[in-house]
C-alpha positions as CSV (number, residue, x, y, z in Angstrom):
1,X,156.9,85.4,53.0
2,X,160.0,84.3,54.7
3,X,160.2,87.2,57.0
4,X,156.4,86.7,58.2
5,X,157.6,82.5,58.9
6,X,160.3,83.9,60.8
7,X,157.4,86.5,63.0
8,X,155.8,82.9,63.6
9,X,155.7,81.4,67.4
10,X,154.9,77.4,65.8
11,X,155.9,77.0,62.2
12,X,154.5,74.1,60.1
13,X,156.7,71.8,58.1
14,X,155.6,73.4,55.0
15,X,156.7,76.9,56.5
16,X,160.4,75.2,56.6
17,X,160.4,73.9,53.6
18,X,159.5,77.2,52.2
19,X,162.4,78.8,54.3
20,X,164.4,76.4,53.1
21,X,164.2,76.2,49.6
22,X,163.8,80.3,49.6
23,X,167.4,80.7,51.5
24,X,168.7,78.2,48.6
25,X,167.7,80.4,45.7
26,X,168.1,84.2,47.3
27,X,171.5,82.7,47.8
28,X,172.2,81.0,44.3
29,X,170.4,84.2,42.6
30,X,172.8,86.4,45.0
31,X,176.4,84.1,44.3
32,X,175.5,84.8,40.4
33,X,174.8,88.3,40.7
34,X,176.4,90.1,44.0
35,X,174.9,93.5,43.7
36,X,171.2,91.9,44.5
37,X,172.8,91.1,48.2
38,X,173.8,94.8,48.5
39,X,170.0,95.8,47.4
40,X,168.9,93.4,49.8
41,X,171.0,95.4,52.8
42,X,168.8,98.2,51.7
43,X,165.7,97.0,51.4
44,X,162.5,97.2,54.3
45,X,159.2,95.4,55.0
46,X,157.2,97.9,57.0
47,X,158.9,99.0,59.3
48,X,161.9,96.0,59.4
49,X,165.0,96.1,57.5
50,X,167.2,93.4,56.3
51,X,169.1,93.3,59.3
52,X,165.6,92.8,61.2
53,X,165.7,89.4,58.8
54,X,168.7,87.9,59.4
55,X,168.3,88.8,63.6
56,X,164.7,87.6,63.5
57,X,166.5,83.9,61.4
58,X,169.5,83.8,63.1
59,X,169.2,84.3,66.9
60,X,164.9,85.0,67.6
61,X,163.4,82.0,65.5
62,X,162.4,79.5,67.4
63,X,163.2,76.9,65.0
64,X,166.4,74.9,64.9
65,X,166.2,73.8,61.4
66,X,165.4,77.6,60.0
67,X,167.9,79.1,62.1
68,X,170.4,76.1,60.5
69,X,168.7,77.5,57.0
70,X,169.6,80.8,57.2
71,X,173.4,80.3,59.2
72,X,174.4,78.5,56.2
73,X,173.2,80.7,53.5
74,X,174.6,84.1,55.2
75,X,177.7,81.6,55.8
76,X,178.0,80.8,52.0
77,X,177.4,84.5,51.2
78,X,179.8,85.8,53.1
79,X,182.4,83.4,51.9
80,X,181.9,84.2,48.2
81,X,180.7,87.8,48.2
82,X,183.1,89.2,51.0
């Protein structure tokens, strides 16, 4: 669901909430349980891989706020998994 926000030219402020809240639990799920974010690296929606996601959130969304979202989950990731 996230992935098809992010594909969105206007997103609602439903659709941010939804980004929001979903960044805030892949990344609690992922801080508890670290092999999850290395089956996320792997994973693919059609034809678009996990890298395609955290492009599409980080530097192609049109959104500030999601593109906020998504910085600071990767951010926190990074900082505990890495």
């Amino acid at each position: 669901m996230v992935f098809n926000i992010l594909q969105q030219d206007e997103v609602t402020l439903e659709d941010k909430i939804i980004v929001e809240n979903g960044m805030s639990i892949w990344v609690g799920i992922s801080l508890y349980e670290p092999q999850l974010f290395k089956e996320f690296t792997q994973i693919k929606h059609g034809e678009s891989t996990a890298e395609d996601f955290i492009l599409s959130g980080l530097i192609f969304c049109k959104e500030n706020k999601i593109r906020q979202d998504i910085c600071q989950g990767l951010l926190a990731l990074s900082k505990s998994i890495g």
